[in-house]
N, C-alpha and C positions, 0 to 999 in steps of 0.2 A: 550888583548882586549881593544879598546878604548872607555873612559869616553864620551855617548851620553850628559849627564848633571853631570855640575858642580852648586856645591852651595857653596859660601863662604861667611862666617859670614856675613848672612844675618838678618839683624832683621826686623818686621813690627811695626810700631808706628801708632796710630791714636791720633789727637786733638780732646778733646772733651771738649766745655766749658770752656777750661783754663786748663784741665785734661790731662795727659799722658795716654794712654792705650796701654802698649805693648803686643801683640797678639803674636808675634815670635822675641826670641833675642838668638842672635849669633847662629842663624844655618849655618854648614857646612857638607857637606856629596856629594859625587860621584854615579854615576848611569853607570854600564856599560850598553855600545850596548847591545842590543837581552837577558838582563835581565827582571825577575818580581818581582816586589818591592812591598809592602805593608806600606801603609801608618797608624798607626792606633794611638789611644786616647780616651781618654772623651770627650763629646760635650764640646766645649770651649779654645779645645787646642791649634788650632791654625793649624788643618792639611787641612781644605777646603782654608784656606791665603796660606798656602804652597802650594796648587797645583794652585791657580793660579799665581803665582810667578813664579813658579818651568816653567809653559806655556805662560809665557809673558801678561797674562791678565792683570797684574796690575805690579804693581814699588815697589821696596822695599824700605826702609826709608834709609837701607845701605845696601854695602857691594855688592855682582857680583852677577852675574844669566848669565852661557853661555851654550844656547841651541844647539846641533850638532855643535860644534866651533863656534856658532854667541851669542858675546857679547848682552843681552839684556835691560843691563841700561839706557844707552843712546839713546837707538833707539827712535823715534817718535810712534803714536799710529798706524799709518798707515802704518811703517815700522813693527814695532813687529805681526801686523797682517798679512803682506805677509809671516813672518817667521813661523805665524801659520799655513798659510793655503798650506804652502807649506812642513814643517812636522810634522804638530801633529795634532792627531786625539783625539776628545773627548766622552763621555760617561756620561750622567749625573744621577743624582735619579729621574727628573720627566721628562726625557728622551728630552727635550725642540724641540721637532718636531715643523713646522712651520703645523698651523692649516688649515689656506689655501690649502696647497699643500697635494696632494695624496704620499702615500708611496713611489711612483717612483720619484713622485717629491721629494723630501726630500733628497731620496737619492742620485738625480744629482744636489744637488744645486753644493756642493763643486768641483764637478767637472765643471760644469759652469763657477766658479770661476777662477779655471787654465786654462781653455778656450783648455779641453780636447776636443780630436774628438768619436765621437762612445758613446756617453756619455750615449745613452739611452739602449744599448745594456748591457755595462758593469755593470750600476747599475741593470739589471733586474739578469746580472748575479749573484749581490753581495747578492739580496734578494732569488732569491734561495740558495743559499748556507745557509742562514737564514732560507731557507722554508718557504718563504713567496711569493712566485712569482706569486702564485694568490689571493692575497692581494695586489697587487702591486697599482691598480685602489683606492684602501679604501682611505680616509682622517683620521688622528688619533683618532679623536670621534671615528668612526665607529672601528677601534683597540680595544684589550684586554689591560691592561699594559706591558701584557711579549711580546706583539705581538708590542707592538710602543717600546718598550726596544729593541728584535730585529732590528726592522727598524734602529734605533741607531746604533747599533753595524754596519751595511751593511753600514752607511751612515760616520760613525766612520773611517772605511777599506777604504772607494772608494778611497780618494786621496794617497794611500800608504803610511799613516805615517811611518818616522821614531821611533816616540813614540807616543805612547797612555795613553792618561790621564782619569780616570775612577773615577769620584766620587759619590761613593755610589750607585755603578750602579745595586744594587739589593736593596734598600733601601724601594721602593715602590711596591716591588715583595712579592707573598707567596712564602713558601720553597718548593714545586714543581716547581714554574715556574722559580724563582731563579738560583737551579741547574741546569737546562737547560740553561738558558742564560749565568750561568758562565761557560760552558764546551762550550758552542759554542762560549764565549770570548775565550776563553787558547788557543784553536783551532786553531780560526782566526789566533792568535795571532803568536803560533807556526808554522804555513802556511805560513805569511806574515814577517814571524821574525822580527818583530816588538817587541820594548820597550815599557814594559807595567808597568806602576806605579798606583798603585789602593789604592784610601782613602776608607777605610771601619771600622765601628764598629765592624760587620762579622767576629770575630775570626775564624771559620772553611775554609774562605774565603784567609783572608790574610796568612792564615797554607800554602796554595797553591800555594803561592809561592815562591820565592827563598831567599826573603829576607825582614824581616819585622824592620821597623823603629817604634818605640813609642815615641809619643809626650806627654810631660803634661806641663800642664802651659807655653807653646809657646817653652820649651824646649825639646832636643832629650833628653829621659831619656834610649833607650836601641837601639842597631844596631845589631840586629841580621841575621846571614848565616844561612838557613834551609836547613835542607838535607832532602831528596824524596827518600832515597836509600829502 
C-alpha cells in the first residue's frame, strides 16, 4: 500500500517578541492510502499545527511535508491551494459554512472551483446522502449545528478527496448528534475510500480508528495500530 502522506522531521517555530516558541519538533510519521488515523493530545500540543501542515495550509520552520507524491515546501500559496482543492477535503469544529450561501450553495462552491459540470445536481446528491436534501434551500443560521456539520461533511466529499482532514469535527456537537455525524463520516469515508486523519480530544472517537498518534508537548509520545477484530 502506498504512503498518501509523508512527514519528515518536521518542526513548527514561531517568533515572539525575541522569544522561540516551538509548537512541533522533529515530527516524522507515514499515513497510508484509504487509512484512518487519529490525531490526539492536550490542548497546546501542537496537533491543530500538525494538521494544517500535514494539508498545506501553512509551512513548516523545517524539514518535508509530501501530499499524494506532491512535495509541499516549496510550493507558492496559490500553488499549495490548487493542491488542496484538487485532493483534500476538510471538516472543521465550527463547521466554517459561508453565511451568505444556502446549503446547496456551500456545497457547490468547491466544485465551482474545479469548474465541474452538473454541479448542482451532484451536490443535491451529496446532501441527500447527508439527509439533508430538504434543507438544501436553508442558509446556516437557519441550521441546527449537526445539521451545518452535515452540510460539511457533503461539502467535505463533493470534490473526491484523496484525504480528509477533520478537526474536531464533533467538538461543538452533543453526544447524540455527534454519533450521528461521526458514523455518517466513516461511512462517507468507507464509500469514497478516502484517507481520513481526524484531530480529536474524543477518545471513544479516535478508538475508531485504525490508528491513533499522541502528541504532548509538540512531540509524538505514542503511534499506535488498533485492532477492530
Amino acid at each position: 500500500m502506498e504512503d498518501i502522506l509523508n512527514i519528515r522531521n518536521v518542526s513548527k517555530i514561531y517568533q515572539n517578541a525575541g522569544h522561540q516558541l516551538t509548537v512541533l519538533d522533529n515530527i516524522s510519521f507515514s499515513i497510508q492510502t484509504g487509512s484512518t488515523v487519529s490525531i490526539t493530545g492536550p490542548s497546546g500540543s501542537g496537533k491543530t499545527t500538525l494538521l494544517g501542515l500535514c494539508a498545506g495550509l501553512d509551512r513548516s520552520s523545517s524539514g518535508s511535508v509530501e501530499l499524494n507524491q506532491v512535495a509541499l515546501d516549496h510550493l507558492t500559496e496559490d500553488q499549495r491551494a490548487a493542491v488542496r482543492n484538487r485532493y483534500v477535503g476538510f471538516i472543521f469544529q465550527n463547521f466554517q459554512l459561508l453565511p451568505t450561501l444556502t446549503a446547496l450553495e456551500n456545497v457547490m462552491v468547491p466544485l465551482e472551483l474545479r469548474g465541474e459540470k452538473n454541479i448542482k445536481s451532484h451536490a443535491l446528491e451529496l446532501l441527500d446522502k447527508v439527509g439533508l436534501a430538504d434543507r438544501s434551500g436553508h442558509y446556516p443560521i437557519q441550521l441546527s449545528g449537526g445539521e451545518q456539520q452535515r452540510v460539511s461533511l457533503a461539502r467535505a466529499f463533493s470534490n473526491k478527496p484523496a484525504i480528509l482532514f477533520a478537526d474536531e469535527p464533533t467538538g461543538n456537537l452533543d453526544a447524540e448528534t455527534s454519533d450521528k455525524v461521526i458514523k455518517l463520516m466513516f461511512d462517507l469515508n468507507r464509500e469514497a475510500g478516502t484517507t481520513l486523519v481526524i484531530v480529536t480530544h474524543d477518545l471513544d472517537l479516535a478508538a475508531k480508528t485504525n490508528r491513533m498518534i499522541k502528541l504532548k508537548g509538540g512531540v509524538i509520545i505514542s503511534d499506535l495500530e488498533l485492532s477492530h477484530a
